[in-house]
C-alpha positions as CSV (number, residue, x, y, z in Angstrom):
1,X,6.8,13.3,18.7
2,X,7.8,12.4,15.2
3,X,7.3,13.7,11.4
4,X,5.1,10.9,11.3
5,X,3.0,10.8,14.3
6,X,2.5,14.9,13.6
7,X,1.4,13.5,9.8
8,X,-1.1,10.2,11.8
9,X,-2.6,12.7,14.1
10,X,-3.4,15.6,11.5
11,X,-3.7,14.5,8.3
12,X,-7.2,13.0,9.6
13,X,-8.2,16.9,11.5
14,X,-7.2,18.3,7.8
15,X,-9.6,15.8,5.8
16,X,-12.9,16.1,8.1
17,X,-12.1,19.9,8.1
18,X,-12.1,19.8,4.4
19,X,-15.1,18.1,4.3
20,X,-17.3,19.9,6.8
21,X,-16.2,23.8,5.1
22,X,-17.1,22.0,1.5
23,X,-20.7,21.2,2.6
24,X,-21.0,24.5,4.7
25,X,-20.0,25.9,1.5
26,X,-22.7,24.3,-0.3
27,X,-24.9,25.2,2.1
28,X,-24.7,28.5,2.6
29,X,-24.9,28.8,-1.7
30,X,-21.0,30.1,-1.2
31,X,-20.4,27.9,-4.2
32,X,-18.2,30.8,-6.0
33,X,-15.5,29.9,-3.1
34,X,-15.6,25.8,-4.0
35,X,-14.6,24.0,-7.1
36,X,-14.8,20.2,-6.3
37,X,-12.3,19.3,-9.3
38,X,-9.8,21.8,-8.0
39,X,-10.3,20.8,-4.5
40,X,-9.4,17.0,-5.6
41,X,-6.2,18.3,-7.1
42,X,-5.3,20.2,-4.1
43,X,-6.0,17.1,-2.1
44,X,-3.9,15.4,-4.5
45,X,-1.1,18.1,-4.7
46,X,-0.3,17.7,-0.8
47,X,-0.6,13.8,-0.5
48,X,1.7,14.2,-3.4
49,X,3.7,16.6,-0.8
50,X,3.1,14.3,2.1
51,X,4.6,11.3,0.3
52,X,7.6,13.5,-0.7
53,X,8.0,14.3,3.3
54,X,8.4,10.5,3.8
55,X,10.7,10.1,1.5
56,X,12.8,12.8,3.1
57,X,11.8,14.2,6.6
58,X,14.0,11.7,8.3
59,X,17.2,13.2,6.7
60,X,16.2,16.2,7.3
61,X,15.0,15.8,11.0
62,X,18.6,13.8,11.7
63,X,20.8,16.7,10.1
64,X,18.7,18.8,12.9
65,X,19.2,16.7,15.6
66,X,23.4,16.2,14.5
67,X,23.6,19.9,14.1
68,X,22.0,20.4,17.8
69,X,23.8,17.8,19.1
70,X,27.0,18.9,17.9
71,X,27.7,22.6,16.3
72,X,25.0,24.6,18.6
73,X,26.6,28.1,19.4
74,X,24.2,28.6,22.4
75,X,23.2,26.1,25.1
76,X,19.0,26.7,25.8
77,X,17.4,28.5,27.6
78,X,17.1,27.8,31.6
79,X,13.9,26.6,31.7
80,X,11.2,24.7,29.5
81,X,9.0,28.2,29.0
82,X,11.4,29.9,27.6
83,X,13.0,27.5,25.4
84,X,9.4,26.9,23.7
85,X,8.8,31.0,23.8
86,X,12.4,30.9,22.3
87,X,11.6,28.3,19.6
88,X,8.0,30.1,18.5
89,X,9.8,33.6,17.8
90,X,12.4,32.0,16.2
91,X,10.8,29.8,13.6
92,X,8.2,33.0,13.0
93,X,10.9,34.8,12.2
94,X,13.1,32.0,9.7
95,X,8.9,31.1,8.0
96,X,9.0,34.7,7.2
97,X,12.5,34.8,5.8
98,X,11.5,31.3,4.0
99,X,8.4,32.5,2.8
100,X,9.7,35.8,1.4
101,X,12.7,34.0,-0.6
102,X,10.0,31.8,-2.2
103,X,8.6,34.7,-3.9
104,X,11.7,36.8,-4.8
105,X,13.8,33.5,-6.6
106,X,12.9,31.8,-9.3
107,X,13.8,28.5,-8.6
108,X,12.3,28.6,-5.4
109,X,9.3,30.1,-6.6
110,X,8.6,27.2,-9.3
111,X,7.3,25.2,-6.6
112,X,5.6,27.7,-4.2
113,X,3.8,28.7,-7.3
114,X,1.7,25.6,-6.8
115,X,0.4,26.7,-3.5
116,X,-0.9,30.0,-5.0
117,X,-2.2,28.8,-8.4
118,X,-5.7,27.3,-7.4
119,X,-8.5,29.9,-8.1
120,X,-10.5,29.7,-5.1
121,X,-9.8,30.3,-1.6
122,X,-10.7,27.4,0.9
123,X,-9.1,25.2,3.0
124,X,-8.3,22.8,0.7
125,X,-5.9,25.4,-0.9
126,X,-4.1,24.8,2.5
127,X,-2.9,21.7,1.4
128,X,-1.8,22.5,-2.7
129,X,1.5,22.3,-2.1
130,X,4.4,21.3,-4.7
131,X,6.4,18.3,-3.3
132,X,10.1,19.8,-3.8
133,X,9.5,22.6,-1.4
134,X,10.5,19.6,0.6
135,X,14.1,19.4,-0.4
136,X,14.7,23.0,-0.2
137,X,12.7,24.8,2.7
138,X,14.0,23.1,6.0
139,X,17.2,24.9,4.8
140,X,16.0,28.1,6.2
141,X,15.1,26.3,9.5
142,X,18.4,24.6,10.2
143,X,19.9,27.8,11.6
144,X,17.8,27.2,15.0
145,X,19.6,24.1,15.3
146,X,22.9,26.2,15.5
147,X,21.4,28.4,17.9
148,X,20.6,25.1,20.2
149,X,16.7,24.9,19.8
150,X,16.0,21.1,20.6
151,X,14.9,19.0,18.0
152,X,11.4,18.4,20.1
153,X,10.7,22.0,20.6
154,X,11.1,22.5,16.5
155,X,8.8,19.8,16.2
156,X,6.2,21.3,18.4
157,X,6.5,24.5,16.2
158,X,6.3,23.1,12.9
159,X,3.1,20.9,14.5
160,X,1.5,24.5,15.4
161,X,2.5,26.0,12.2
162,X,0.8,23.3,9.9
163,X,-2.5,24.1,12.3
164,X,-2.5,27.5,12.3
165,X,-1.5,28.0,8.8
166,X,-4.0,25.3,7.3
167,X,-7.2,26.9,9.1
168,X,-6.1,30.4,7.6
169,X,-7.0,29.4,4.5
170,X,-11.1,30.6,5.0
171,X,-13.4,32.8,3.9
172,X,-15.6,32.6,6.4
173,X,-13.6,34.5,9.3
174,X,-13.5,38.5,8.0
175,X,-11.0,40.6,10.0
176,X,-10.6,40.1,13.9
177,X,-10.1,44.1,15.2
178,X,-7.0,44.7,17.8
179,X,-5.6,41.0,17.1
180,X,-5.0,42.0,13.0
181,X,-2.0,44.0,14.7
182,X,-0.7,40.9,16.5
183,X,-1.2,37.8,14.5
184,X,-1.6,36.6,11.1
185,X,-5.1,36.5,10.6
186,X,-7.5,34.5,7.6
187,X,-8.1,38.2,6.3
188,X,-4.4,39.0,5.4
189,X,-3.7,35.2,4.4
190,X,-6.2,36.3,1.6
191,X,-4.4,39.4,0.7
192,X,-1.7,37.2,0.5
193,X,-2.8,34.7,-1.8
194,X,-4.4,37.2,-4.1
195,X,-3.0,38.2,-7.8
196,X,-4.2,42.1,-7.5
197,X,-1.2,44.5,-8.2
198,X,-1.6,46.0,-4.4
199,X,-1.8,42.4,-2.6
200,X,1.2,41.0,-4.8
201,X,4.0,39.8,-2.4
202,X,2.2,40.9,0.8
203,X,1.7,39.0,4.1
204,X,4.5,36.3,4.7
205,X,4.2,36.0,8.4
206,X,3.5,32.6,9.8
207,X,2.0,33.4,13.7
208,X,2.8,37.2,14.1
209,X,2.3,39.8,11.8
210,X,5.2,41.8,13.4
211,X,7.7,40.8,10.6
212,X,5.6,42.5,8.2
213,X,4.9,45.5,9.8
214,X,9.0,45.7,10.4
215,X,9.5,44.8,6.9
216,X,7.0,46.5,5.0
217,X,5.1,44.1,3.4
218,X,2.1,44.5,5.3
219,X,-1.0,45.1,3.4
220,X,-4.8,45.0,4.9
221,X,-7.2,43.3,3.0
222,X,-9.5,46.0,1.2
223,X,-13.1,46.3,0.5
224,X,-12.8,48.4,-2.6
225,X,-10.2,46.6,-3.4
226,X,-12.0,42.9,-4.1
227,X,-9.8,40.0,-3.9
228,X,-8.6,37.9,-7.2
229,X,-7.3,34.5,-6.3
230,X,-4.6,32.3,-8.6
231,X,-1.4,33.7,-10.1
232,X,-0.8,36.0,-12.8
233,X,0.0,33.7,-15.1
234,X,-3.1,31.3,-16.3
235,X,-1.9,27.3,-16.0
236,X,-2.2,25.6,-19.3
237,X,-2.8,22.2,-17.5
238,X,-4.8,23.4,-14.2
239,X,-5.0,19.4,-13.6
240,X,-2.0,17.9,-14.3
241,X,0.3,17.0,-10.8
242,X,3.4,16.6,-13.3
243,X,3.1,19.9,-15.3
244,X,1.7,21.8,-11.8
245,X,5.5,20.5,-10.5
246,X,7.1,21.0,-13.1
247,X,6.8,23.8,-15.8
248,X,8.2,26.3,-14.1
249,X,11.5,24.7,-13.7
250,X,11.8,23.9,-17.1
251,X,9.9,27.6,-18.2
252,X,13.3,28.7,-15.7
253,X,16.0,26.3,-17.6
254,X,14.7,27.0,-21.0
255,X,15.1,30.9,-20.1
256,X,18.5,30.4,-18.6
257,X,19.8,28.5,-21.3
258,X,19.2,31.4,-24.3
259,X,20.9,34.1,-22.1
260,X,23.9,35.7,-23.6
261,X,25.7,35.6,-20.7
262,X,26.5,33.6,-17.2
263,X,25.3,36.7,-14.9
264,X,22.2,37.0,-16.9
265,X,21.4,32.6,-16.7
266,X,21.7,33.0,-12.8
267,X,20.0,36.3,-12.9
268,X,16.8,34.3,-14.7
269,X,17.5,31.1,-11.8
270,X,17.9,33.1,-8.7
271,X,16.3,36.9,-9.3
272,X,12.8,37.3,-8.7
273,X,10.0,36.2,-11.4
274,X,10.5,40.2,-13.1
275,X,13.1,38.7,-14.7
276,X,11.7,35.9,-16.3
277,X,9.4,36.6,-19.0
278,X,7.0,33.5,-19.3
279,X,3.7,32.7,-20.7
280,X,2.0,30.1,-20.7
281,X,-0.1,29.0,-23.7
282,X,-3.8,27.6,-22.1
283,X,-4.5,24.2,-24.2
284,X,-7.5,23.4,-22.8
285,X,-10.4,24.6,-20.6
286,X,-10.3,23.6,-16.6
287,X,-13.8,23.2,-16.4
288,X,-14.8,21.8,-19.7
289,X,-15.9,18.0,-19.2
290,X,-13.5,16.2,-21.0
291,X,-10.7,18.0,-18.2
292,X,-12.8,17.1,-15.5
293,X,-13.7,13.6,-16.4
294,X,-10.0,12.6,-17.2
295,X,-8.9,14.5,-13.8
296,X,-11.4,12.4,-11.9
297,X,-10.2,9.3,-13.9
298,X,-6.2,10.2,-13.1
299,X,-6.1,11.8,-9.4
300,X,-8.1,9.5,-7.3
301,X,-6.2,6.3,-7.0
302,X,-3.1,8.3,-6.9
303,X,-4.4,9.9,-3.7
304,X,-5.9,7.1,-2.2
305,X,-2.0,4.9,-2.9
306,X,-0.6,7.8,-1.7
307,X,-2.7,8.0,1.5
308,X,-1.8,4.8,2.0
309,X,2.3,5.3,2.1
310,X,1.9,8.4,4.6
311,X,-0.2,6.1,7.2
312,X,2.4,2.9,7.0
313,X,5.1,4.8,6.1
314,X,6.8,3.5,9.1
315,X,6.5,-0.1,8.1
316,X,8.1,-0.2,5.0
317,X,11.2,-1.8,4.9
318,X,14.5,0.2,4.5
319,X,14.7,-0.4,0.7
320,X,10.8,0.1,0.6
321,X,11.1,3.4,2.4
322,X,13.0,4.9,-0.5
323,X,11.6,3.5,-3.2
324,X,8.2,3.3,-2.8
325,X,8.0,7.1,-2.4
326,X,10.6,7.2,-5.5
327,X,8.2,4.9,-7.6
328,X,5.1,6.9,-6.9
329,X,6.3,10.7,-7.3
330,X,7.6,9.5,-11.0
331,X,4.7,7.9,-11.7
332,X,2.8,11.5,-10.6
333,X,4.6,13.4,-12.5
334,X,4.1,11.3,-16.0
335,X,0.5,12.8,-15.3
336,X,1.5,15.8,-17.7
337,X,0.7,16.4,-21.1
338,X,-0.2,18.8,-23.9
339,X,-4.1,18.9,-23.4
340,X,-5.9,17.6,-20.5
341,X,-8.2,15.4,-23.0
342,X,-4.3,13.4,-24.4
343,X,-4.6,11.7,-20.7
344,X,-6.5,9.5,-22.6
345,X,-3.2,7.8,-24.7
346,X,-1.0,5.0,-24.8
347,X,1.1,6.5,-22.5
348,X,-1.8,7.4,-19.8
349,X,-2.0,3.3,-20.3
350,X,1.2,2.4,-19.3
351,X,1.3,4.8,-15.9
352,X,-1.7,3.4,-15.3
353,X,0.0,-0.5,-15.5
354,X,2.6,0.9,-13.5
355,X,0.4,2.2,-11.0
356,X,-1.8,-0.9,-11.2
357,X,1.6,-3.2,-10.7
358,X,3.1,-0.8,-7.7
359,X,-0.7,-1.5,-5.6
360,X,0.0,-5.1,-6.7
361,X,3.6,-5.3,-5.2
362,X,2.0,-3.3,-1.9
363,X,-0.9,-5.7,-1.1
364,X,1.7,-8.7,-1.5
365,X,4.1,-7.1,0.5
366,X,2.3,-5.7,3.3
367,X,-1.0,-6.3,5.3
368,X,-1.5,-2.7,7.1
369,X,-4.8,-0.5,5.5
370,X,-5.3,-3.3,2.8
371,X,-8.7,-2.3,1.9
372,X,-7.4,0.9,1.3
373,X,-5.3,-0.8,-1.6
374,X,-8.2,-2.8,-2.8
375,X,-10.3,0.1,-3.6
376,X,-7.3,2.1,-5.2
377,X,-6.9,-1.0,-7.3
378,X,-10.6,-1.3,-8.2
379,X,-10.5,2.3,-9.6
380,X,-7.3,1.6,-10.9
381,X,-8.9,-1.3,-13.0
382,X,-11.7,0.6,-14.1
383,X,-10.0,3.7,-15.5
384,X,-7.7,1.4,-17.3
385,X,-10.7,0.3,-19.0
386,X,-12.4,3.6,-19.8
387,X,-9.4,4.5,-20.8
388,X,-9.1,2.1,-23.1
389,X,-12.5,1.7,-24.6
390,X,-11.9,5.8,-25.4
391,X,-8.5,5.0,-27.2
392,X,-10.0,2.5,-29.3
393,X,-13.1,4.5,-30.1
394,X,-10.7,7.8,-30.7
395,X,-8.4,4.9,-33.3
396,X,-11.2,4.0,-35.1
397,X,-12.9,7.5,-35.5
398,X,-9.6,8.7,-36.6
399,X,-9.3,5.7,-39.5
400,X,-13.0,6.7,-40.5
């Protein structure tokens, strides 16, 4: 099994399973849990992730296997039970350690912030992930490779882990008795995802809640204590894949940069977020329509292009394989500005020529998933003409 067969085979379970909770959801009149336009970004978010992966997950898989190969300090376990028994407790333990850091340093939080900035709880939220947790969290899995766990084994778990973590992300299982002590359950995955003062920092586990308990950051989800999803801080662009990214690195830089001294720069980098004192101003209002038409108008070609790069991933040529993925995530993160209602500008225009161009060089280039490509182009097409007709329109009122 490969990064890219785990991506083929789940990526598919994840979407249907979207789908199916969004119009149980809307069944059951749960609407309070569901926000369509945020559950399009967080779609957008982890394809964003996804494409990010293929850009680097072979690197990262081959320093594993090198490091196995080579520098292991213990040869496995006798048999095939106890190496996979072996491999479970062991990356349990290293996602708790992972998941902890993300919270307590700054740097590291700026992108797990995405994951907990959505303001409903689903399991689209599963998937709202910022794509350079890719370049930094494998580091805190590369110790099993030392200890000799085979590269298929950490496969396996990081396969289980993207299962069991994505259908965590629900509302609609409350808590589950004698197995709260044993396992992480969809009950304390809400505790940890909410903004309360008591839940803050709570619940890091992956599989087993052991690591909490042992720890101390344990916390039961409480029913006079109701549960207030998002982060403390309100995001000024709620729809924007670039700022989401993004403006907590540069809220970190800025910081750094106007501290007296060196120990108090890497205190503001590396510390927890206590030391950095951030706000951010709101510009514009997440649900009114203007932010929800020009999110609808900017996120879904992206996905669908991006959609397409995780499925033929593997048939890119070598250059392709790089820069392809390159291309795109620049292109996603021009999607930033000062108001949600200034993606419609000159430079929204030119991304989206550069977008329309990069589906161009794809469908000439390769014949896997075309209509895919057609119907991102399509869209592509006709928000470049909205987008235009509203510019001119905005020009002219403006010269009135």
């Amino acid at each position: 099994m490969t990064g890219q067969n785990i991506l083929t085979i789940l990526l598919p379970l994840f979407l249907i399973s979207i789908v199916i909770e969004a119009l149980v959801l809307n069944l059951f009149r749960r609407r309070s849990q569901l926000n369509i336009i945020e559950s399009l970004v967080n779609l957008s978010l982890g394809a964003t992730n996804l494409v990010a992966g293929v850009l680097f997950t072979g690197l990262h898989l081959s320093v594993y296997y090198y490091v196995q190969q080579h520098w292991a300090l213990i040869a496995p376990l006798p048999n095939t039970f106890l190496q996979i028994l072996a491999t479970f407790i062991l990356y349990d333990f290293f996602y708790y350690l992972n998941h902890w850091v993300h919270h307590r340093c700054n740097l590291l939080w700026a992108n797990h912030l995405v994951h907990h900035s959505g303001q409903h709880f689903n399991l689209s939220t599963a998937v709202r992930l910022g794509f350079f947790g890719n370049f930094t969290v494998w580091v805190f899995f590369l110790p099993m490779a030392f200890l000799g766990i085979k590269l298929e084994h950490y496969l396996l778990a990081i396969a289980a882990q993207l299962v069991y973590q994505f259908f965590i992300h629900t509302t609609f299982i409350r808590e589950l008795g004698f197995l709260e002590k044993i396992f992480v359950t969809p009950s304390q995955h809400r505790v940890h995802h909410a903004s309360n003062s008591l839940y803050i920092d709570k619940n890091f586990g992956c599989f087993l809640v052991i690591w909490d308990r042992i720890f101390g950051t344990y916390q039961r989800e409480l029913s006079e204590e109701p549960l207030r999803y998002g982060i403390t801080t309100p995001i000024a662009q709620p729809h924007s894949l670039g700022y989401l990214n993004s403006f907590m690195y540069l809220a970190c830089l800025r910081q750094a940069m106007s501290q007296p001294n060196l120990k108090s720069a890497f205190r503001v980098l590396f510390g927890s977020p206590k030391y950095l004192n951030f706000k951010n101003e709101v510009t514009a209002s997440p649900n009114s329509s203007p932010a929800i038409f020009t999110t609808l108008l900017m996120l879904i070609s992206p996905t669908l292009i991006s959609f397409y790069i995780i499925f033929n991933a593997d048939q890119l040529n070598t250059m392709d394989a790089w820069v392809v993925p390159l291309i795109f995530l620049f292109t996603s993160c021009l999607y930033s500005s000062r108001t949600e209602q200034n993606y419609l500008s000159l430079v929204t225009l030119f991304i989206k020529a550069l977008e329309g161009i990069f589906i161009v060089y794809l469908l000439t280039h390769y014949s896997n998933f075309q209509p895919l490509l057609w119907l991102s182009l399509a869209i592509n097409i006709g928000a470049f003409i909205v987008i235009v007709t509203f510019y001119l329109y905005a020009r002219k009122n403006h010269y009135e």
